[in-house]
Phi, psi and omega in degrees: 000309169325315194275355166277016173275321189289322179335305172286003181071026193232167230285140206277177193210135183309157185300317176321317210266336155280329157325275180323308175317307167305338211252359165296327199257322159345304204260331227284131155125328199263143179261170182264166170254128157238151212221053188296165198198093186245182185265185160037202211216107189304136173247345177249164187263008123340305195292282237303312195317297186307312208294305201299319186307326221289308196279336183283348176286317182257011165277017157307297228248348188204175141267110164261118177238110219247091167257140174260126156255157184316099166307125176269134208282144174226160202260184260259265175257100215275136195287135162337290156289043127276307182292352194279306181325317178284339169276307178293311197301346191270315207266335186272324178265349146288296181313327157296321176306258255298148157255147191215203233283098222292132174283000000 
């Protein structure tokens, strides 16, 4: 493809920079899937806004899917194994959102 833009007199362009082009049209139409998987639950309506701005800016371009997972309670002053415990257990209810991956 490239030598017919040179054929054609008209400027020449990286293979790379037609590759994309194709692989644009290719696409056109097709959305990303994204899957965010955060802990806890936004408490000022400052955050909830920006969240609402922010997806409505990118549903043209993506399927946004926003999972809240539990935060886990830690007690006043908590021991070195009481946060690690509380972070796997944080870390286990993240890996159940993911789904997976067909072989």
């Amino acid at each position: 493809m490239w030598w017919w833009r040179r054929a054609t007199n008209q400027a020449p362009v990286s293979k790379c920079k037609l590759l994309w082009e194709s692989v644009g049209r290719l696409t056109e139409g097709v959305k990303m899937q994204i899957r965010m998987i955060t802990v806890g639950k936004l408490k000022e309506q400052y955050w909830k806004d920006a969240v609402k701005e922010y997806c409505k800016r990118l549903e043209p371009y993506t399927r946004l899917e926003i999972v809240e997972v539990a935060e886990e309670r830690l007690p006043e002053n908590p021991s070195r194994a009481e946060i690690r415990q509380a972070l796997d257990k944080e870390g286990e209810s993240i890996r159940r959102q993911i789904p997976a991956v067909p072989s």
